[in-house]
C-alpha positions as CSV (number, residue, x, y, z in Angstrom):
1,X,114.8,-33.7,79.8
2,X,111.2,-32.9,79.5
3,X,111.2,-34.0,75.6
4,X,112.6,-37.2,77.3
5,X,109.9,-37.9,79.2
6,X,107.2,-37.1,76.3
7,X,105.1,-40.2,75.3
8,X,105.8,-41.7,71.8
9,X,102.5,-40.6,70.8
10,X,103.0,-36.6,71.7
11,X,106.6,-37.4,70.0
12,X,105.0,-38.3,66.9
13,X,102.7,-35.9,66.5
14,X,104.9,-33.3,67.3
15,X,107.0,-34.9,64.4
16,X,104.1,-34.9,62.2
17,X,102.9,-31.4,63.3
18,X,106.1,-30.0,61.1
19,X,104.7,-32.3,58.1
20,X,100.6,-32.3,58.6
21,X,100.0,-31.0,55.2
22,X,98.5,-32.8,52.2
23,X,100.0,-35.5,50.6
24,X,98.5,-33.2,47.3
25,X,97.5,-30.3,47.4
26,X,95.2,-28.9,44.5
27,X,94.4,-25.5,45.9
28,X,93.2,-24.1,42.0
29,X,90.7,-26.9,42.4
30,X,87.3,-26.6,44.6
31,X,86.2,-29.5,45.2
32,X,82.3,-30.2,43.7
33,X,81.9,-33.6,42.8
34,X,82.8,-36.9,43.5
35,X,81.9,-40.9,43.6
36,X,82.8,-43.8,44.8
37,X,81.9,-47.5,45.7
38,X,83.5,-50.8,47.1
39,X,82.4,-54.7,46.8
40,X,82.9,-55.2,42.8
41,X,83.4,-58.3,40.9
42,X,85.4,-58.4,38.0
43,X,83.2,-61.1,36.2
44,X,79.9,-60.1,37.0
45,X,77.8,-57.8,34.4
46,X,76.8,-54.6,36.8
47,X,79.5,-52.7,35.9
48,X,78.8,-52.4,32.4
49,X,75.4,-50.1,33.8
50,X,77.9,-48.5,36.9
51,X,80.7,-47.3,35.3
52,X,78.7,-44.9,32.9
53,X,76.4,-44.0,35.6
54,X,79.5,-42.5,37.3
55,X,80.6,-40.7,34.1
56,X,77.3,-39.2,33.8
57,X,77.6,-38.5,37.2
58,X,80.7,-36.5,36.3
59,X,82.6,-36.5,39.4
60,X,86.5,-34.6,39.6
61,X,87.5,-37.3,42.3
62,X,87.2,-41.3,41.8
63,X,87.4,-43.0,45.0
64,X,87.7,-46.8,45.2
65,X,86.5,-47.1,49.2
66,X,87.5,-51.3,49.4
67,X,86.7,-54.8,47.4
68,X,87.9,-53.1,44.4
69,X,88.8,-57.3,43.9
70,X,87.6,-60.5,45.0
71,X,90.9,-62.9,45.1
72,X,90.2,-66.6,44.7
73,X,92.6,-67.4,47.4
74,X,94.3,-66.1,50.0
75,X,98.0,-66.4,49.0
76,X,99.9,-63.4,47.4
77,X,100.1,-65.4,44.0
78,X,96.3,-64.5,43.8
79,X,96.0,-60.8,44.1
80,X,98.1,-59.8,40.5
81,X,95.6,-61.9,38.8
82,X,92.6,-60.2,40.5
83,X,93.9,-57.0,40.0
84,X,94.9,-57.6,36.3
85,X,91.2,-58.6,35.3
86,X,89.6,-55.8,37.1
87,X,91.8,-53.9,34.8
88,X,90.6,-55.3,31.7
89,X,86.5,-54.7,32.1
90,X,85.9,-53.3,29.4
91,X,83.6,-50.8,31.2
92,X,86.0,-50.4,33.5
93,X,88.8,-49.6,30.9
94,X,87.0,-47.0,28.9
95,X,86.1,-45.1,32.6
96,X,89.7,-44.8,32.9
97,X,90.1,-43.4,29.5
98,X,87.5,-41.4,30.3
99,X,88.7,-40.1,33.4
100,X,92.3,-39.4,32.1
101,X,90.8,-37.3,29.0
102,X,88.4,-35.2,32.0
103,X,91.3,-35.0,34.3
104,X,88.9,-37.2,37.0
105,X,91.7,-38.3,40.2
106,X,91.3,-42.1,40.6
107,X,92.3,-42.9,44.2
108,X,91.4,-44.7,47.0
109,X,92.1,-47.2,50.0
110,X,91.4,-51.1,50.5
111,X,89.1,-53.7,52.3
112,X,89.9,-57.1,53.3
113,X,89.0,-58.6,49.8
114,X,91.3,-56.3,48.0
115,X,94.0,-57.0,50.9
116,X,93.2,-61.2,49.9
117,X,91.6,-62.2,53.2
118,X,88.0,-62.0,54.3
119,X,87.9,-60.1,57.8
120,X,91.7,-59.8,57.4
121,X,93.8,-57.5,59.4
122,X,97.4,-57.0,60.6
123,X,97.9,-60.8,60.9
124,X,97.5,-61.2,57.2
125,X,101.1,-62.1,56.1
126,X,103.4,-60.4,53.3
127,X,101.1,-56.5,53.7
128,X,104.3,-54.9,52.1
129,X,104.0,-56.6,49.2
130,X,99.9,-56.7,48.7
131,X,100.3,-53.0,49.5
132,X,102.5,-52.9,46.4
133,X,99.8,-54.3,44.4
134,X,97.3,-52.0,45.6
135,X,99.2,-49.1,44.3
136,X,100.2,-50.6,41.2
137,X,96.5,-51.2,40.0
138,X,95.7,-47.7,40.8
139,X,98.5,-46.7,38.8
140,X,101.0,-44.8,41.3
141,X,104.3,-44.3,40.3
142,X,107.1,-46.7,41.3
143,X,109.5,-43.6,42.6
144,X,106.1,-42.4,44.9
145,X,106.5,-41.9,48.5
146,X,102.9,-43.5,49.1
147,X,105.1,-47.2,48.5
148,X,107.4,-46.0,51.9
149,X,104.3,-45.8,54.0
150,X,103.1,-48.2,56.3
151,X,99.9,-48.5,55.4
152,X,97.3,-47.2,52.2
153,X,96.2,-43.6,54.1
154,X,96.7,-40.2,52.8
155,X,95.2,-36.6,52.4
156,X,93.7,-34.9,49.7
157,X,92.8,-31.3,49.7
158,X,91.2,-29.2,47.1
159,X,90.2,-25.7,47.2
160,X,91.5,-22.7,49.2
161,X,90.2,-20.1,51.5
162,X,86.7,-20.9,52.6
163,X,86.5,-22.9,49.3
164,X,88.7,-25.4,51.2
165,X,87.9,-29.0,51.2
166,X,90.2,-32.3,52.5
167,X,89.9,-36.1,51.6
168,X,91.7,-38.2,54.8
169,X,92.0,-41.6,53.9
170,X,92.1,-44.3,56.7
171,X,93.9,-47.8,56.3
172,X,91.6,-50.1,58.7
173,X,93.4,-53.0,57.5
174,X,97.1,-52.9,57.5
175,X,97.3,-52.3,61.7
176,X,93.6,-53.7,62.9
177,X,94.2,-56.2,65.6
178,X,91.7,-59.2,66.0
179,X,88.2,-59.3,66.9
180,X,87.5,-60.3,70.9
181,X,86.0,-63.7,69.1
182,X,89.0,-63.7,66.1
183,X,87.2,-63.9,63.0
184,X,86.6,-67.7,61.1
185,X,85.6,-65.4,57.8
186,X,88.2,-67.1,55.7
187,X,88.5,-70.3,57.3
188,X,88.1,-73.2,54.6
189,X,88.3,-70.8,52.1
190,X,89.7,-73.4,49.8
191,X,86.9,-75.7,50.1
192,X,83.8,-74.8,48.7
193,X,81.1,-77.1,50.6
194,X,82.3,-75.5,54.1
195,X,84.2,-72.4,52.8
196,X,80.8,-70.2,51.7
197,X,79.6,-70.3,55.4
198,X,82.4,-69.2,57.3
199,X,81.4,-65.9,56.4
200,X,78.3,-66.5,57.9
201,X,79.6,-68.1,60.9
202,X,81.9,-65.1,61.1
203,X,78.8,-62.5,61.7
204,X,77.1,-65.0,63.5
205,X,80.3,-64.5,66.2
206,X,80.2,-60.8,66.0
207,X,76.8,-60.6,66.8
208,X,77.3,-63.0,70.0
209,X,80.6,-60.5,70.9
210,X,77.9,-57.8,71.4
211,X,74.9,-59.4,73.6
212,X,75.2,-58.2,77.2
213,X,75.7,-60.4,80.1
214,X,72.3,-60.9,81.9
215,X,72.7,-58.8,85.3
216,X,76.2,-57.6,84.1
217,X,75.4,-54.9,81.6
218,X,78.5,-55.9,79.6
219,X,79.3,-57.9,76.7
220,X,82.4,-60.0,75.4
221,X,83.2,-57.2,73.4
222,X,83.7,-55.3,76.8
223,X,86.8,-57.3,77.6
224,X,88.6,-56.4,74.7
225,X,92.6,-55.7,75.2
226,X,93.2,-51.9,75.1
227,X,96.2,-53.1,73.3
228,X,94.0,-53.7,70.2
229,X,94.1,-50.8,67.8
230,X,92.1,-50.2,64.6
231,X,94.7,-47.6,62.7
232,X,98.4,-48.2,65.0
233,X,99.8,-45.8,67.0
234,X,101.4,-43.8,63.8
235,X,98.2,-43.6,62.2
236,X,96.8,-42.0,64.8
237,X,99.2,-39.4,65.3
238,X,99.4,-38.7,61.5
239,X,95.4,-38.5,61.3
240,X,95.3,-36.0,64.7
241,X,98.0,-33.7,62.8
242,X,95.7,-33.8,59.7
243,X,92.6,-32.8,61.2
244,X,94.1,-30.3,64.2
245,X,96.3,-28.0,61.2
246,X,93.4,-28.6,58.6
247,X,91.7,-25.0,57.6
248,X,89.3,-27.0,55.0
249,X,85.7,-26.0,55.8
250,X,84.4,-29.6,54.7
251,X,86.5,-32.6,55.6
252,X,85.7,-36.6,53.6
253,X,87.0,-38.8,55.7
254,X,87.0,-42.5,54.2
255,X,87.1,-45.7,56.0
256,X,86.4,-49.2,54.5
257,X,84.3,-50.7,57.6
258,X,81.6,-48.5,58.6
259,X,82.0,-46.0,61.5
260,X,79.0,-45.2,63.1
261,X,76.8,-48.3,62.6
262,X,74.6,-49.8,65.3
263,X,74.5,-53.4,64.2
264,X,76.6,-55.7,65.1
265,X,76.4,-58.7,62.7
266,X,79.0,-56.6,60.4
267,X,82.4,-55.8,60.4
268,X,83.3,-52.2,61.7
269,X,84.7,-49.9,64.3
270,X,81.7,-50.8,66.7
271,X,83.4,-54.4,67.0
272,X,86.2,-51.8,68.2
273,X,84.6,-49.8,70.7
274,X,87.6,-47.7,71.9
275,X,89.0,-47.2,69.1
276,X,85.3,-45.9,67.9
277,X,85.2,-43.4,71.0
278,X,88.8,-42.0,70.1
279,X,87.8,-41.3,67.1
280,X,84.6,-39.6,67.7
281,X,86.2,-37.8,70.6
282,X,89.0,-36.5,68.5
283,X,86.3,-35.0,66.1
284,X,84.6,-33.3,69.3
285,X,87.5,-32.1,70.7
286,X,89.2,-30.5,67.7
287,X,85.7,-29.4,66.4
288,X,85.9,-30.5,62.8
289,X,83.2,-28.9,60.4
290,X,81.6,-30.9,58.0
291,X,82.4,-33.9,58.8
292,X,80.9,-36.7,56.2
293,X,82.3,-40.7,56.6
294,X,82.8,-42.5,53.9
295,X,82.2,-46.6,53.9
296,X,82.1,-49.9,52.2
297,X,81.9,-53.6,53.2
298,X,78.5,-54.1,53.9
299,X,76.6,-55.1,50.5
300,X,74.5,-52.1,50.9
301,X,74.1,-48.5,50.7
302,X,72.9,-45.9,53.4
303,X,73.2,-42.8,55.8
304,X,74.2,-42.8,59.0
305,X,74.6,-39.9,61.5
306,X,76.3,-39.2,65.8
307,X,75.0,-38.6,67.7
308,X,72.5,-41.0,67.1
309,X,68.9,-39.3,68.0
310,X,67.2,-40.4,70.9
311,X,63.9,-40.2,69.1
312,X,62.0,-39.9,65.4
313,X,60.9,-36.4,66.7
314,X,64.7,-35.4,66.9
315,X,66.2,-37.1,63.9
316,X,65.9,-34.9,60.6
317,X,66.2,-31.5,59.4
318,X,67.6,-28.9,62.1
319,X,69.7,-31.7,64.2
320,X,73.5,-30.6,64.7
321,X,75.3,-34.1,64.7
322,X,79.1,-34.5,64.9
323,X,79.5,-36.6,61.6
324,X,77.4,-37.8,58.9
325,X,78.0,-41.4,57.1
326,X,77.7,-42.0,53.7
327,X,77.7,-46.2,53.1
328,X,77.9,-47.3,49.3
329,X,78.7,-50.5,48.8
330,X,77.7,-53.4,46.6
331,X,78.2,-52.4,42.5
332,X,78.0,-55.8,41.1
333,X,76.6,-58.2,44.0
334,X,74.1,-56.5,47.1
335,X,72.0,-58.0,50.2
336,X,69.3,-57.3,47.8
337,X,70.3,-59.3,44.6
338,X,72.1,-62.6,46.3
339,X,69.9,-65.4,46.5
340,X,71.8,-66.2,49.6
341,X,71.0,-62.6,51.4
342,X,68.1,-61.4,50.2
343,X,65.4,-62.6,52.2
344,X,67.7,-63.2,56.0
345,X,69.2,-59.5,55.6
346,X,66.7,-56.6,54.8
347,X,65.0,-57.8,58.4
348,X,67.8,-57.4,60.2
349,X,68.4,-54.2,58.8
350,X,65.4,-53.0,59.5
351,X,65.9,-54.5,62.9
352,X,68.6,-52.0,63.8
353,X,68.2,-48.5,62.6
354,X,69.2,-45.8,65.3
355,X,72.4,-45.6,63.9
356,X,70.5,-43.9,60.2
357,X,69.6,-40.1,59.9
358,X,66.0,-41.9,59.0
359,X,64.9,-45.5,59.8
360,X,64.4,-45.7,56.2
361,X,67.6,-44.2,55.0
362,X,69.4,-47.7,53.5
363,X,68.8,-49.6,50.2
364,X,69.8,-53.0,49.2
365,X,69.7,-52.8,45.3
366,X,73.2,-52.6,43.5
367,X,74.5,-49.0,44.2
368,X,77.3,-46.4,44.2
369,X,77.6,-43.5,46.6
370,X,78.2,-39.6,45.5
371,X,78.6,-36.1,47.2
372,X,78.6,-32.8,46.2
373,X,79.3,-29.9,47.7
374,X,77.2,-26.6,47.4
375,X,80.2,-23.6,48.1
376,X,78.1,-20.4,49.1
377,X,78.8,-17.3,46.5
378,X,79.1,-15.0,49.3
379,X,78.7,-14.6,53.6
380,X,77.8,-18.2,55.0
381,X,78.7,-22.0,55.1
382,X,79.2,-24.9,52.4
383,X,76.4,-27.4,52.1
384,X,76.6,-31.0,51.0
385,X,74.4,-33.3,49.4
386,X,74.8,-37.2,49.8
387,X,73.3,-39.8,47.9
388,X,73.5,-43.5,47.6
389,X,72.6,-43.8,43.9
390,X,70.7,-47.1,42.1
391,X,73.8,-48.6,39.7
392,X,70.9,-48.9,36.6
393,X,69.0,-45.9,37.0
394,X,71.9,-43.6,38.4
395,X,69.3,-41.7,40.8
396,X,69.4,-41.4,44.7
397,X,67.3,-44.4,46.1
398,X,69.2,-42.2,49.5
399,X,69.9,-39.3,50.0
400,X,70.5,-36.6,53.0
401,X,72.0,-32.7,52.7
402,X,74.0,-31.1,55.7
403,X,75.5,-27.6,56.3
404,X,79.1,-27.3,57.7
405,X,79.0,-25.5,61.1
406,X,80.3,-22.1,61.3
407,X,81.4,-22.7,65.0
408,X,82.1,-25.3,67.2
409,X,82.5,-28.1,64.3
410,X,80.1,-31.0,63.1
411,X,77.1,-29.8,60.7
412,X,73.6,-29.0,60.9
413,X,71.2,-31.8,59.1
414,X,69.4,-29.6,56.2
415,X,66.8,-32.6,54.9
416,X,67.1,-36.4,55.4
């Protein structure tokens, strides 16, 4: 009677409690070393520099972290075609070569171009069958059970005993609901004039969802349904069970939208603000060491931290913060480099900073983001280093280091 009367969410995760491990498991394998990026175009010339970068980098984990593709439409009939000549860089093709010969794991999760539509969410019709696509370009198996899930996210872990490390992989696409103001991001995508400011018009309508009310203290935002979800119900409940049986010591958790950000012209979970405070409260509450975000989208790299710090005096070395985020994002195009960007956007950055472990701490040259954890010999707790790396020069333009708590989760800031 009383398992009658349990909410479908303490069903589920009692369900997944049974099943919370892995989806792999490589526990001969410590995790040291790994890279990733997102916002890539097939046809334009960066990734000849980015894709040895990375190999010099020599990372054991690949992780694509969204826009591994820019569609030129929104149908399905678009996406094989996007995927295919991704496929066939030539730069591109000899880092898989490479990576197959070094044993590097190529994985990771999609954005909203790699899904087909700009700002896209669960609305975006035929998911199964993009999802499909997804998996196919990064060369999982037809017989895998990743192609019964609903959704792109799954676990890694690496390592075992207080060597222990775990990649969660979030799928912010497949179950988002819409914006308060639904997003016009891929309105007129088809016609060129009008299409190439939707995007545009698109931020410009986030950023109105966030002004407060004079004399209300509220905002549209504040009205959103509590209905709306970023991850779905089963999502949830799978990424609780991951995180409350997890014994890692360091724990990667990747999201294609930014987390933590404080500015609202881009996408992210702040456009989501209940969905941002469940998530951060879920960290709290099951004190989770080490905690480092991983995120795309934006057409920038930088480092982000929560709590925020209430001044420049407490920001830096010595701070104990819940999560760290790590933001790479723009290989081949950047806020920097567009002709289009590059003089309305590294303001506004500027403009809202409380989010960053530093004011400074962002860079809008073409870049790729690594990490690499520091495993202590003996007594004491892992340390990792984070860096938003130039794509020509392959050396931090960013960079922060943090120690994983030995007690009551989150990490200690070592240098920012």
């Amino acid at each position: 009677m009383a398992a009658m009367m349990m909410r479908p969410l303490q069903l589920l995760l009692l369900l997944l409690g049974l099943a919370a491990a892995a989806d792999e498991d490589y526990t001969e394998v410590a995790l040291k070393r790994m890279a990733f990026t997102s916002c890539v175009k097939a046809w334009r010339p960066g990734q000849a520099d980015l894709w040895p970068q990375v190999e010099n980098f020599d990372p054991q984990l690949w992780l694509w972290t969204g826009d591994a593709v820019y569609a030129n439409g929104t149908a399905l009939s678009y996406l094989a075609p996007a995927f295919e000549e991704q496929l066939r860089v030539p730069a591109y093709e000899r880092f898989l070569a490479y990576a197959a010969e070094r044993g590097v794991k190529v994985d990771g999760v999609w954005d909203d171009h790699d899904l087909g539509v700009n700002d896209g969410g669960a609305e975006t019709p035929d998911i199964p069958a993009r999802q499909e696509l997804f998996l196919d370009f990064l060369g999982v198996s037809a017989d895998s059970p990743r192609r019964a899930r609903r959704g792109l996210y799954r676990s890694l872990a690496f390592g075992s005993g207080e060597r222990r490390a775990k990649v969660i992989m979030l799928d912010v696409r497949s179950h988002r609901g819409h914006y308060v103001i639904p997003s016009v991001g891929a309105w007129f995508h088809w016609f060129p004039t009008i299409g190439k400011f939707m995007p545009v018009l698109a931020a410009g309508c986030r950023y109105l969802s966030q002004l407060r009310i004079p004399g209300l203290d509220l905002a549209l935002v504040d009205f959103q349904s509590e209905a709306v979800s970023v991850l779905g119900e089963e999502q949830w409940a799978w990424l609780e069970a991951e995180l409350r049986d997890s014994d890692a010591r360091v724990h990667v958790i990747v999201s294609s939208t930014q987390v933590l950000t404080s500015n609202p012209v881009f996408e992210g979970w702040k456009h989501f603000p209940r969905e941002r405070r469940r998530l951060l409260d879920l960290l709290e509450r099951l004190e989770v060491p080490g905690v480092v975000l991983i995120s795309g989208d934006v057409h920038h790299g930088e480092i982000a931290r929560y709590p925020y710090a209430a001044d420049a005096a407490a920001a830096g070395a010595g701070a104990r913060v819940t999560a760290v985020e790590i933001t790479a994002s723009g290989s081949t195009h950047s806020l920097g480099t567009s002709k289009k960007t590059k003089k309305l956007y590294p303001p506004i950055l500027a403009s809202y900073d409380e989010h960053r472990v530093q004011p400074e701490s962002f860079y809008t040259g073409l870049n790729f983001g690594t990490l690499e954890i520091q495993w202590p010999d003996g007594p004491g707790e892992p340390e990792v280093l984070l860096a938003v790396r130039g794509v020509h020069s392959g050396s931090p333009a960013v960079s922060a280091q943090i120690r994983a708590a030995a007690e009551g989760g989150g990490s200690e800031i070592i240098s920012a």
